[in-house]
N, C-alpha and C positions, 0 to 999 in steps of 0.2 A: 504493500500500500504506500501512497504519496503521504506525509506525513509533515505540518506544519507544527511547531513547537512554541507555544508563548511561555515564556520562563525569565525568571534573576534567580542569581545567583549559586554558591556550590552546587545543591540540589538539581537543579536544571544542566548545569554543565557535566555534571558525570552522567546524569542519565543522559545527555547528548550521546556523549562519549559513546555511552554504552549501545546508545540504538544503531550509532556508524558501522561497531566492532561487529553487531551482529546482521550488519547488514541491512537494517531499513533504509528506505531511498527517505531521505531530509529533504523537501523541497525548499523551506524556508523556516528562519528563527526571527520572533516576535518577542523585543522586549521591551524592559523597562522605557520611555521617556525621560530622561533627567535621570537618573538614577545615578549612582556613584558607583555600582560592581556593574563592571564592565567583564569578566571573565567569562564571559555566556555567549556575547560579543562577539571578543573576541578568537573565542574556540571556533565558533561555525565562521567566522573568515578563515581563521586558518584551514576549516575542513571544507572552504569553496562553496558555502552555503550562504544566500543570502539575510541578510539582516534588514528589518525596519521597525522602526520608533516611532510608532505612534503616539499622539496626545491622546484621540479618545480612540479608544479601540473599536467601540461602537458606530463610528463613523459612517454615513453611508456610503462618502467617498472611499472611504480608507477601507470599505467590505468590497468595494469595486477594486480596489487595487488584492486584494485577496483572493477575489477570484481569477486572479492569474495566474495564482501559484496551482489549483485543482487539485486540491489535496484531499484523501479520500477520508484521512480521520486529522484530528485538531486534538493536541493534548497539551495541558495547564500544568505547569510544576512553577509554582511560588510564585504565579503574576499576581501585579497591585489591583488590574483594575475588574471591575465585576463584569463580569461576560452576560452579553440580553439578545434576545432575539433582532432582528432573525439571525447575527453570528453564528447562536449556539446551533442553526440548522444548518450550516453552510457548508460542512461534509458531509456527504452520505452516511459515512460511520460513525457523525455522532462528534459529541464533545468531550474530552475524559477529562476531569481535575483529579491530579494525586493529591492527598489531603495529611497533613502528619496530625489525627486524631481518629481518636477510634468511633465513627460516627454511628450513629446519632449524637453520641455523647460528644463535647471538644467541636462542635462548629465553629466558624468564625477567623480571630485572628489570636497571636499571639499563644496558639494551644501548649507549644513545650512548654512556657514558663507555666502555665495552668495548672498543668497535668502534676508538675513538681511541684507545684505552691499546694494543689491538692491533697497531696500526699496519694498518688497514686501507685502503685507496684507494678505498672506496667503502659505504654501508650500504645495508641494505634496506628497505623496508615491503610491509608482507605485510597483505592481507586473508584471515583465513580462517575457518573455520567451527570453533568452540568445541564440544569432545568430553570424553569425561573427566581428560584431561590438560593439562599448564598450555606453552599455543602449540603442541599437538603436530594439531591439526586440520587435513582438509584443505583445502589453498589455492585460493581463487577469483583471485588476481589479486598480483602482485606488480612491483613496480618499484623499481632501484637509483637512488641519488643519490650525487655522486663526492665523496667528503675529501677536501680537496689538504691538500698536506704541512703546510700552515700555517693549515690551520684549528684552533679549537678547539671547547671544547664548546658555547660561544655560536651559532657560527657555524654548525654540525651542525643544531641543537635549530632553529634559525629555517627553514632548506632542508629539514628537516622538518615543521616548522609549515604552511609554505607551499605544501608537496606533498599533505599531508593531504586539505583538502575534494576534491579533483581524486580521492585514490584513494577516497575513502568513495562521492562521488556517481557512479562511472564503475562501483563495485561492486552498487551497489544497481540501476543502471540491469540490470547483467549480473543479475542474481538475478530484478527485475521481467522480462527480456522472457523470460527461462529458457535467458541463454544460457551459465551456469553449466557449467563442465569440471573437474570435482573432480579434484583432482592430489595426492593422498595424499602422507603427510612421509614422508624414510625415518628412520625408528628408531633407524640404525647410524653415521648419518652427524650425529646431532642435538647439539649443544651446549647446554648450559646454564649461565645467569650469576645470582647472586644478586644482592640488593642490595647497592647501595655503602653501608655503616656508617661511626662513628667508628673512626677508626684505618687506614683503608686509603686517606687522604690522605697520609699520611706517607714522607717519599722518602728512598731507600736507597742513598747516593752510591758504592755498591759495585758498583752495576747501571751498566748501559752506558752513555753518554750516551742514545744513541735510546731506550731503553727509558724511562731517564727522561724524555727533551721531550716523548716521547706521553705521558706521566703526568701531567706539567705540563698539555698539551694537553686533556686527557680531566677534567682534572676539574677544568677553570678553570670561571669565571664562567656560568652562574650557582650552580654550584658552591661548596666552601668554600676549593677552590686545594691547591694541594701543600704541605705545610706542612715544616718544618724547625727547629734547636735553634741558636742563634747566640746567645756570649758567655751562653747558660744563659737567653734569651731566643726565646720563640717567634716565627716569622715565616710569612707566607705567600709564597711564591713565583708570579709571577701571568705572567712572562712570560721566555721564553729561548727561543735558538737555536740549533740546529745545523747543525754542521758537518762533513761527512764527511770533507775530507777533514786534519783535525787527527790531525797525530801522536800514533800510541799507544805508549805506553810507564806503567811502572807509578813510584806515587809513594803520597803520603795521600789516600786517598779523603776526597771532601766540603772540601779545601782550596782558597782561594785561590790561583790560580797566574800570573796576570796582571790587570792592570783597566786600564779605560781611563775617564779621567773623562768624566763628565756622560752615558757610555753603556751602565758596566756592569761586568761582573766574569766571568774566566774560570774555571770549578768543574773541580777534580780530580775525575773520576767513575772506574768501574773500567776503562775502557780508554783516552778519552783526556779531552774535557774540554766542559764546556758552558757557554757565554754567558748569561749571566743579566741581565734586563735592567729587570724590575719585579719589585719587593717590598712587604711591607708589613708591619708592624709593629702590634700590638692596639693599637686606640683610637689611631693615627695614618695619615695619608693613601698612596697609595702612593709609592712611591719609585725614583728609579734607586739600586741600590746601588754605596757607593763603597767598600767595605773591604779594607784593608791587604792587602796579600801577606802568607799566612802566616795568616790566619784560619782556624780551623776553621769548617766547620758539619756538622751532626748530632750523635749524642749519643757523646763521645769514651768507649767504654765501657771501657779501663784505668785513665785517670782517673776515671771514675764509680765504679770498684770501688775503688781507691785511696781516693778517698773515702769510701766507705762503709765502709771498712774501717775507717779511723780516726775515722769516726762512735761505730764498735762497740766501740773499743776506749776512746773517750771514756765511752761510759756505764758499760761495766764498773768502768773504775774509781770512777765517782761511785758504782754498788752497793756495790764492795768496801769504801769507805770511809764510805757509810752503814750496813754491816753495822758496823764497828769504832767508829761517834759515837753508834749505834743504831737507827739503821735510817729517820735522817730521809731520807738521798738516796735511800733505796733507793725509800723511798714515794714519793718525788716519781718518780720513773724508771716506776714501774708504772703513776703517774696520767697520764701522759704518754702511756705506750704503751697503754692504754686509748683 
């Protein structure tokens, strides 16, 4: 079969690889617009395939220059933008997205970090056929891969990378000889995850220990890491351990409550406590931390309102005594809060 590829990044590029080695004809590679991983790119130039960047994929011009390529199936590995009719009918054989979630469950975006933050013991990858809704198509083929307890998100994203060519080429074999068994989602039972944004690296040392090391877990490297407020100094959090069976008992959330040098720091969490064992600090290297018994971390917020309080009580009086010298402080206090 003629075979058009919309894909970024690793994922896409080995299974490229992989559909060359085993000989599917590539008519054409569809990716990212603006994007920054150029490796997908640049593989199918180098294997003499063409490349086009569209803005909207949707396009009706941009489905007129598509149909040049006659390609007899279309298949999705990590494109941005959502596929709609009539695209998704514009092969004969149909539209595959490979999906890394074990669907129904894990729709949407950003599922490794999920699936880890979840505490799951294992994910999915789903090949399926692309409908009007976004992962709700039915499945040709899927297959789990196990989390242990100490993986993170590094280690997920690679036993995904690695499993990928193996489910795209074992898919398409199933579609070419027509040995396709369409297994419809159910509806009732489906999940959905958006992306991971600014702000929802941030850890909340009033949550559980577990809750937090999958957190830490799930959106480590190559992530931006779980981040945190110490001494009114931002840190990333890159590595800790759990312990189940550490006593629980309640105390300050986010406090130092033991350390041991050269390997780390025991965290006051909301039920009993977590090991912390690499950190790092902006524009410095990582580190083991060594901090005092008795340190806070996250943001102390009776102290932050305390502060701020007497923030606000600092400028009023610089207005009420620029109203009485004429009204210098007061201008300087408006050009300020401007």
């Amino acid at each position: 079969m003629r075979i058009l590829l919309f894909g970024n990044g690793e994922r896409a590029r080995v299974s490229l690889q992989r559909l060359v080695d085993e000989g599917e004809t590539l008519v054409g590679v569809v990716t990212r617009d603006g994007g920054t991983d150029n490796n997908l790119a640049n593989a199918a130039i180098k294997l003499g395939i063409p490349v086009v960047r569209p803005k909207n994929v949707n396009d009706p011009k941009f489905l007129t220059e598509l149909n040049e390529f006659h390609s007899d199936c279309n298949l999705s590995i990590t494109y941005d933008q959502i596929i709609r009719s009539p695209l998704i009918e514009l092969a004969p054989h149909g539209f595959v997205n490979f999906h890394p979630g074990k669907l129904p469950k894990y729709r949407g975006r950003s599922t490794i970090n999920w699936a880890i933050i979840n505490g799951e013991s294992e994910i999915g990858i789903t090949a399926h056929y692309i409908d009007g809704g976004i992962d709700t198509g039915d499945i040709i083929l899927q297959k789990t891969l196990p989390i242990a307890f100490t993986d993170y998100y590094s280690d997920v994203s690679q036993k995904i990378e690695a499993a990928f060519p193996d489910l795209v080429t074992e898919t398409l074999k199933m579609i070419e000889q027509g040995r396709v068994h369409r297994t419809p989602q159910s509806a009732g039972s489906g999940t959905y995850y958006c992306r991971r944004e600014n702000g929802d690296e941030w850890l909340d040392w009033s949550e559980s220990s577990l809750s937090i090391y999958n957190k830490i877990r799930g959106i480590g490297e190559p992530g931006p890491g779980a981040q945190t407020i110490i001494n009114d100094r931002f840190v990333v959090v890159w590595r800790a351990c759990f312990e189940a069976k550490l006593p629980t008992y309640d105390a300050t959330h986010g406090q130092v409550v033991n350390r041991i040098p050269g390997e780390g720091v025991h965290i006051k969490t909301g039920d009993s406590t977590l090991f912390v064992s690499c950190v790092q600090f902006a524009g410095e290297e990582k580190s083991v931390p060594d901090w005092k018994i008795g340190t806070r971390l996250g943001l102390n917020i009776p102290a932050y309102l305390l502060g701020l309080k007497a923030d606000l009580e600092t400028l009023r009086q610089q207005v009420n005594q620029g109203s009485n010298s004429g009204g210098g402080a007061k201008a300087d206090f408006m050009e300020t809060r401007d």
